[in-house]
C-alpha positions as CSV (number, residue, x, y, z in Angstrom):
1,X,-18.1,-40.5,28.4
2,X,-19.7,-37.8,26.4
3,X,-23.1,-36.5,28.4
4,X,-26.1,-36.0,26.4
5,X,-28.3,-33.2,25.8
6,X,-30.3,-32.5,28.7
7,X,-34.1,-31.5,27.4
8,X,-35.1,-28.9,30.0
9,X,-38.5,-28.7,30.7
10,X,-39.4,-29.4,34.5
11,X,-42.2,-30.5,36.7
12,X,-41.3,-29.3,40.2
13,X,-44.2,-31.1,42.9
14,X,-44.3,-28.8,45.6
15,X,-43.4,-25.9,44.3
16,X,-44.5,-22.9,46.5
17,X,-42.5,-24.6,49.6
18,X,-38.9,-23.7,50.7
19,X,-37.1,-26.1,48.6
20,X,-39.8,-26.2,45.5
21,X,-39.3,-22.4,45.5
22,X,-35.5,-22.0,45.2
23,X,-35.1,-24.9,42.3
24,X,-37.5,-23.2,40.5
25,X,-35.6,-19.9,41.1
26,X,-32.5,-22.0,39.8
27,X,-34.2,-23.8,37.1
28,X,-35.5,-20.6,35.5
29,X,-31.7,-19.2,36.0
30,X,-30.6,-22.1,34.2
31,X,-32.9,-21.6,30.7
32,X,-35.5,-24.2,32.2
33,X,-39.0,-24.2,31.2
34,X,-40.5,-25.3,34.8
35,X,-44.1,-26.5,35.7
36,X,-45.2,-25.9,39.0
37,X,-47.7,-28.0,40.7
38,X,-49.1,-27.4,44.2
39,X,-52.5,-26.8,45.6
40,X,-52.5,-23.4,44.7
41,X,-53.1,-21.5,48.4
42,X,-49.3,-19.5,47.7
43,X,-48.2,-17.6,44.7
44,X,-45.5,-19.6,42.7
45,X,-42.0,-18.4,41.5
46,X,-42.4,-15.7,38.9
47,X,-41.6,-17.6,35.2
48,X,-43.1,-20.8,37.0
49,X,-45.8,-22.3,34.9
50,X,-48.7,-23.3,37.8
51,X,-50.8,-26.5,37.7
52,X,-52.5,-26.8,40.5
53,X,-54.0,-30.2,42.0
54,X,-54.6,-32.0,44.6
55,X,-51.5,-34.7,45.6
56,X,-53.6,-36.8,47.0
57,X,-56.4,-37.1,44.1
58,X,-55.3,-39.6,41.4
59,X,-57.9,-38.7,38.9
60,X,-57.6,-34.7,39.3
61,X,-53.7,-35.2,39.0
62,X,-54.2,-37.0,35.7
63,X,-56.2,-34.5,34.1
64,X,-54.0,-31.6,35.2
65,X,-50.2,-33.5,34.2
66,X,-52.2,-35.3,31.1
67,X,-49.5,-34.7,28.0
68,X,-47.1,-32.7,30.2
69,X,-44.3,-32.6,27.9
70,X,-41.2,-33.2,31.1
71,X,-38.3,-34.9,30.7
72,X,-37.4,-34.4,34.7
73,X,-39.5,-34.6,37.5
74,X,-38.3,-33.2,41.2
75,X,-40.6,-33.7,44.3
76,X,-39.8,-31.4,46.8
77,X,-43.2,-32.0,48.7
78,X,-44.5,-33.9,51.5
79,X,-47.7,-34.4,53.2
80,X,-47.7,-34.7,56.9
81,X,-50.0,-37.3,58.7
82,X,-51.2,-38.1,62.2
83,X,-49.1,-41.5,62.3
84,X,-46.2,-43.0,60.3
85,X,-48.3,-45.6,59.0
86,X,-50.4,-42.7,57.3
87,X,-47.6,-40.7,56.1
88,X,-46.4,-44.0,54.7
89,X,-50.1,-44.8,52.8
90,X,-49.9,-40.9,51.7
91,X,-46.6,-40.1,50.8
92,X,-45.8,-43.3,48.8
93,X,-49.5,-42.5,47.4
94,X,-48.5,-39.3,45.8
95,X,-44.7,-40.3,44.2
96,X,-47.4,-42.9,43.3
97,X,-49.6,-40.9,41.4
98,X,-47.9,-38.6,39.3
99,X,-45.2,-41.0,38.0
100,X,-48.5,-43.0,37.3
101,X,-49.3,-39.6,35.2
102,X,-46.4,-38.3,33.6
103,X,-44.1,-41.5,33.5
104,X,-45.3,-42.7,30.1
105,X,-43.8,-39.2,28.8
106,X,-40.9,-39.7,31.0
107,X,-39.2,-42.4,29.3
108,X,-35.3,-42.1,29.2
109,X,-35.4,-38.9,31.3
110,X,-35.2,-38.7,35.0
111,X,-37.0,-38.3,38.6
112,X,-35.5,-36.9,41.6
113,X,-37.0,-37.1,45.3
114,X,-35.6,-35.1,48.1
115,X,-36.4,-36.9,51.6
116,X,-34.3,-36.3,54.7
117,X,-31.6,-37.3,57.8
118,X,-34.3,-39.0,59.2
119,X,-33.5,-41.8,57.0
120,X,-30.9,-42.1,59.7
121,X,-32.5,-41.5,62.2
122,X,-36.1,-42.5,61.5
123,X,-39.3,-40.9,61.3
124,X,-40.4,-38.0,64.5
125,X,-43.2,-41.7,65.9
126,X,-39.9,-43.4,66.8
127,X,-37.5,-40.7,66.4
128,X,-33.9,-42.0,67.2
129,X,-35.0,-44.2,69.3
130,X,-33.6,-47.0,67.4
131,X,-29.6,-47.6,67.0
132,X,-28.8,-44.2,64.9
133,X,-25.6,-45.1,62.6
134,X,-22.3,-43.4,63.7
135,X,-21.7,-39.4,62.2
136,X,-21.0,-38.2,60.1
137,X,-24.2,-40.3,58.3
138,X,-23.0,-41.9,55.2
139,X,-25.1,-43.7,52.3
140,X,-23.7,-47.1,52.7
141,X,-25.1,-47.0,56.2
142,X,-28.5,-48.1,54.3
143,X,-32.1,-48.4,55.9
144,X,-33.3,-48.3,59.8
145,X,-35.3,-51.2,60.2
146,X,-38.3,-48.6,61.2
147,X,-41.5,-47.7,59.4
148,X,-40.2,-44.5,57.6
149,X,-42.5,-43.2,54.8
150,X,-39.1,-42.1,52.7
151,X,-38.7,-46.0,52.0
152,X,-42.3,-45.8,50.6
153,X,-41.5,-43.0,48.6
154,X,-38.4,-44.4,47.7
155,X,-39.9,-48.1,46.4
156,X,-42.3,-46.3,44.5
157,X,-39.9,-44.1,43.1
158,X,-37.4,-47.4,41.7
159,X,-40.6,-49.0,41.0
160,X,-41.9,-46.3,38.5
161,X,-38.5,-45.8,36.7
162,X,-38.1,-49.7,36.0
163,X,-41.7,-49.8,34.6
164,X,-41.1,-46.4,32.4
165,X,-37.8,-46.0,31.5
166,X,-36.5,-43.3,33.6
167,X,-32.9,-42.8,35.6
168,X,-33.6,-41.5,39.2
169,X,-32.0,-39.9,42.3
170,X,-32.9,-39.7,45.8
171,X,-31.8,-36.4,48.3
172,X,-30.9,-36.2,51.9
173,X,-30.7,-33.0,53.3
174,X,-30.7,-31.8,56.9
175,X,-32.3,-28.8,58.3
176,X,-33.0,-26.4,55.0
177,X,-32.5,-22.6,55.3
178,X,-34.5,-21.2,52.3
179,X,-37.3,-18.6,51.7
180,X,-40.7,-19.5,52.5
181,X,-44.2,-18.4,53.7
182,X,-46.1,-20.9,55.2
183,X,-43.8,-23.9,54.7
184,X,-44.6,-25.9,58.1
185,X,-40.8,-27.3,58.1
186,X,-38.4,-23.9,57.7
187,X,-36.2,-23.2,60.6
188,X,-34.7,-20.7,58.9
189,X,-37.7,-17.9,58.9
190,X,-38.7,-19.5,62.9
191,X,-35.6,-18.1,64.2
192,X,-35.7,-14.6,62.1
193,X,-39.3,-14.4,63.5
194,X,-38.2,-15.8,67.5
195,X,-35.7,-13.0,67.3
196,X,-37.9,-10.1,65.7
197,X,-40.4,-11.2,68.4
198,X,-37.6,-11.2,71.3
199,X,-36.2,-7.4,69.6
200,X,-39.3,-6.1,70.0
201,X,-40.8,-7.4,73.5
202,X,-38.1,-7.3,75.1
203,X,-38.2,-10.6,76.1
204,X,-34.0,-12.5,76.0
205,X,-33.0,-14.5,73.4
206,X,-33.2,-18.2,74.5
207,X,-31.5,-21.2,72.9
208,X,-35.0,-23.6,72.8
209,X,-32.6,-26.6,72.2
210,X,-30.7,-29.6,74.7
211,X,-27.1,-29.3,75.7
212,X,-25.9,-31.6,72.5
213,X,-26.8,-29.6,70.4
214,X,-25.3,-26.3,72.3
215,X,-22.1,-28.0,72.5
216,X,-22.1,-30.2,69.2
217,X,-20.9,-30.2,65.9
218,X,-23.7,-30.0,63.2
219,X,-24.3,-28.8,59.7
220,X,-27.2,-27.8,57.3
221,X,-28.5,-27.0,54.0
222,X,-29.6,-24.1,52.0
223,X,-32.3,-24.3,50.1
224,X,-30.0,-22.9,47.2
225,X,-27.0,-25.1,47.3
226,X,-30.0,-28.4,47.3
227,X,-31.3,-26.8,44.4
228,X,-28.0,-26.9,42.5
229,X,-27.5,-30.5,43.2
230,X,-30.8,-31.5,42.3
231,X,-30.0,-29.6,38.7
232,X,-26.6,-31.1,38.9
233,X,-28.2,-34.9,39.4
234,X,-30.9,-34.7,36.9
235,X,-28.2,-33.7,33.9
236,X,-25.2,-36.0,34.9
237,X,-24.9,-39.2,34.6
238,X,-22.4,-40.7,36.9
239,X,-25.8,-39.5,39.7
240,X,-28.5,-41.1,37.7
241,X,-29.8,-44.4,39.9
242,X,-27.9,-43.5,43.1
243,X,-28.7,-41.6,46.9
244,X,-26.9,-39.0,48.2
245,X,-26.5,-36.5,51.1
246,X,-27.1,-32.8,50.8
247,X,-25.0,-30.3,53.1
248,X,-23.5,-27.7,52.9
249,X,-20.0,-28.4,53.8
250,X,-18.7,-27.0,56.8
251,X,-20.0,-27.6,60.1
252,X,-20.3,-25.1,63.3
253,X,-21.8,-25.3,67.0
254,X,-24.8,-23.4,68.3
255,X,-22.8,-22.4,71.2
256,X,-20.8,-19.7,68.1
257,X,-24.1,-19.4,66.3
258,X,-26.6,-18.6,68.6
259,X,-24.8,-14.9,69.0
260,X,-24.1,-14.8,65.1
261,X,-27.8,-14.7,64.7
262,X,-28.6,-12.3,67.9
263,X,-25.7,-9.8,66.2
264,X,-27.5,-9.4,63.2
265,X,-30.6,-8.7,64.8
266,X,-29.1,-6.0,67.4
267,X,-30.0,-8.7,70.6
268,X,-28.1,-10.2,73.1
269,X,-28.0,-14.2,73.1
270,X,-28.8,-15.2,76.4
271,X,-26.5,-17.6,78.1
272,X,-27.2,-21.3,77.8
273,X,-28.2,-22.7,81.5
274,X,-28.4,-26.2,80.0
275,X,-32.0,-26.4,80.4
276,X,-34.5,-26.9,77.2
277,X,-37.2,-23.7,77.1
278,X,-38.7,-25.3,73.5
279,X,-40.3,-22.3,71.6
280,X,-43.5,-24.2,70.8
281,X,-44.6,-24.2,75.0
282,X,-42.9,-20.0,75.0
283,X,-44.5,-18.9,72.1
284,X,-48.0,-19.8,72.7
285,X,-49.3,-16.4,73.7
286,X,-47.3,-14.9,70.5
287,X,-49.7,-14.7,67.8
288,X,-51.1,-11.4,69.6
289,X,-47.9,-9.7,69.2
290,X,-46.8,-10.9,65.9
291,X,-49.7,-9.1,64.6
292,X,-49.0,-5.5,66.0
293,X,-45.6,-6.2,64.9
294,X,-46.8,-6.8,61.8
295,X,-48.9,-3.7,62.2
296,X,-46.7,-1.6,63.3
297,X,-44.2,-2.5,60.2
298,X,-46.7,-2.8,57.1
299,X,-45.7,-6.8,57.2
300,X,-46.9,-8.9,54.3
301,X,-47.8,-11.7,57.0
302,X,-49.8,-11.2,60.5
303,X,-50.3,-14.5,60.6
304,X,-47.6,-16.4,62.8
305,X,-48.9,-19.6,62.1
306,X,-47.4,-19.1,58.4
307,X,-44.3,-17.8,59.2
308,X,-43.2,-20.1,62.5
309,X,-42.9,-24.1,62.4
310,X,-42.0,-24.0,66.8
311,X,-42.4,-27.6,66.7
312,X,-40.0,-28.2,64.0
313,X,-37.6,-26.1,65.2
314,X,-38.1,-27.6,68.6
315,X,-37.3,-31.3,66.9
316,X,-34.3,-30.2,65.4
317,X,-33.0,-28.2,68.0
318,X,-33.5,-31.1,71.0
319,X,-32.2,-33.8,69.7
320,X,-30.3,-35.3,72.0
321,X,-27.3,-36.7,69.7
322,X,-24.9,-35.3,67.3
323,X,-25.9,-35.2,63.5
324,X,-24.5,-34.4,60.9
325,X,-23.8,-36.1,56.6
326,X,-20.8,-36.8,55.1
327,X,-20.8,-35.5,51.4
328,X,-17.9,-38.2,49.8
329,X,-20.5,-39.7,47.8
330,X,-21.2,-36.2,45.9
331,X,-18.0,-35.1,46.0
332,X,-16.0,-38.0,43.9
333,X,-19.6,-38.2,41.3
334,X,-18.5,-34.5,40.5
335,X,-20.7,-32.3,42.5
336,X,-18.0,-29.5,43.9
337,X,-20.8,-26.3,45.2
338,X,-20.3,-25.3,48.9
339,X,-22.2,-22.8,50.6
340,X,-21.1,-21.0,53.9
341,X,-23.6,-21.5,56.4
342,X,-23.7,-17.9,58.3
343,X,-23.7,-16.7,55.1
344,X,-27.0,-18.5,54.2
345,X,-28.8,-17.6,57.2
346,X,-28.1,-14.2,56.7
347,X,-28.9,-14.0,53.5
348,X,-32.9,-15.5,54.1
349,X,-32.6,-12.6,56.7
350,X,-32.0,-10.0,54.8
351,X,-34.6,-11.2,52.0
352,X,-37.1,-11.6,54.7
353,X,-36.6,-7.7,55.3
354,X,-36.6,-6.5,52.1
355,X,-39.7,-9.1,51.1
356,X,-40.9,-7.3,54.3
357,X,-42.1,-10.6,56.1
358,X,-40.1,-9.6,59.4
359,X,-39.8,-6.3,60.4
360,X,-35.9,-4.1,59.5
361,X,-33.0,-3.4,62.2
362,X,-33.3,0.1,61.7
């Protein structure tokens, strides 16, 4: 089948987060002309054309995406609520309202939304708590029968591309490593700030998490290998109208990369005891010392509210089961790209020094 031209001119909602941010670095890489919307409170991707509105705000979003000339719309953006049942009115709100404003220009082009494993495993209200489908997840394993605001977003989604004429995709990654400031899901810059923290106050290197996931196999996803797929999706074809997994193929225990991490930062991993020491109840008394680190270095951030997400990192770590995505699906539609997974966390590390966000091992 010969694949058509791909016009490529982007709307990326969410922009400024951890996945938002590396698509539009790849877009741009690619010869895309990419719109960035987001609420404006964090600079966007230099070569990213801002539009800032409020998700939430049907009206304002019309004005600001009124005309926007996009063949292929990504939402990388969520907004969390107090309960499921408001994450499902506000989330399914927002897919919602810009399809309502851009899918009239959208016709025979396509939509992509990135969600999460906890279609599997259901939403943080009831989290697991139902019967979690055997690992490694797969897409045939369909729905929990749980309020999840991703099925929301999802039925909105299938909804919008019957009524305009658009091909879509949906995305499951795990736990993303990317670049970020003040993204309130990014396990990635938590730990590169936990360790800087435990470096310089001396205090040991803890694993926060439970025994399963200390002896467990898992995997995860860069920001930059979700980024290619979501490029790869909204050009071919044989992905158009179809849900896939996002990881990024190998898998590892903690129990080997818990010192991995601590070796890059000069520490010593402390021993797992089996006991859970979650960073969110440990690192209440940090802000104080975040901030004369951040002194002390000339950091870009002394805030450690916009660098830490302890409770996310708490989540992921505890679970008290093995997860981890099978990638078959992508694999036989064509999508090939792998990325090493020390190698990614290393990586963020070494951009977060030379961004200077944490402070160098020197």
């Amino acid at each position: 089948m010969t694949q058509k031209p791909v016009e490529k001119e982007a709307l990326i909602v969410g922009v400024s987060g951890v996945i938002g941010s590396a698509l539009a670095e790849h877009l741009l890489t690619e010869g895309w002309t990419v719109h960035g919307l987001s609420r404006g409170r964090t600079p966007v991707v230099p070569g990213c054309l801002p539009i800032v509105a409020d998700l939430t705000q049907p009206a304002e979003l019309a004005a600001a995406l009124k005309d926007l000339p996009v063949k292929r719309v990504f939402f990388t953006a969520w907004s969390r609520q107090a309960t499921e049942k408001e994450n499902i009115r506000v989330n399914g709100a927002i897919v919602s309202h810009v399809l309502s404003a851009v899918g009239p220009n959208l016709k025979g082009g396509h939509a992509a939304l990135v969600t999460g494993l906890k279609h599997y495993l259901g939403p943080f209200e009831a989290y697991a708590t139902g019967q979690v489908p055997i690992t490694p997840f797969r897409e045939e394993q369909g729905r929990q029968a749980v309020d999840n605001f991703y099925h929301e977003q999802e039925d909105r989604l299938f909804e919008a591309a019957a009524t305009h004429g658009f091909s879509w995709s949906v995305h499951r990654p795990h736990t993303i490593i990317g670049f970020a400031v003040g993204n309130a899901m990014n396990m990635g810059v938590t730990l590169a700030v936990y360790a800087s923290l435990c470096k310089h106050t001396g205090q040991p290197f803890v694993f926060p998490g439970s025994q399963a996931q200390w002896d467990g196999l898992t995997d995860m996803t860069s920001a930059g290998l979700l980024a290619q797929h979501l490029s790869w999706a909204s050009q071919n074809e044989s992905a158009h109208n179809q849900d896939f997994n996002v990881v990024n193929g190998d898998v590892f225990r903690w129990k080997w990369m818990w010192p991995l991490l601590a070796d890059y930062f000069g520490i010593e991993a402390q021993p797992f005891d089996g006991v859970g020491r979650p960073l969110a109840d440990r690192m209440q008394g940090a802000a104080q010392a975040w901030a004369d680190i951040a002194a002390q270095h000339q950091l870009k951030e002394p805030s450690l509210d916009k660098l830490a997400s302890w409770w996310h990192t708490d989540a992921d770590l505890g679970r008290t089961m093995e997860v981890m995505a099978d990638m078959g699906k992508s694999r036989k539609a064509g999508f090939l790209d792998y990325q090493n997974t020390p190698d990614a966390f290393l990586s963020l590390f070494a951009r977060l020094e030379a961004e200077r966000i944490i402070p160098t091992r020197g």
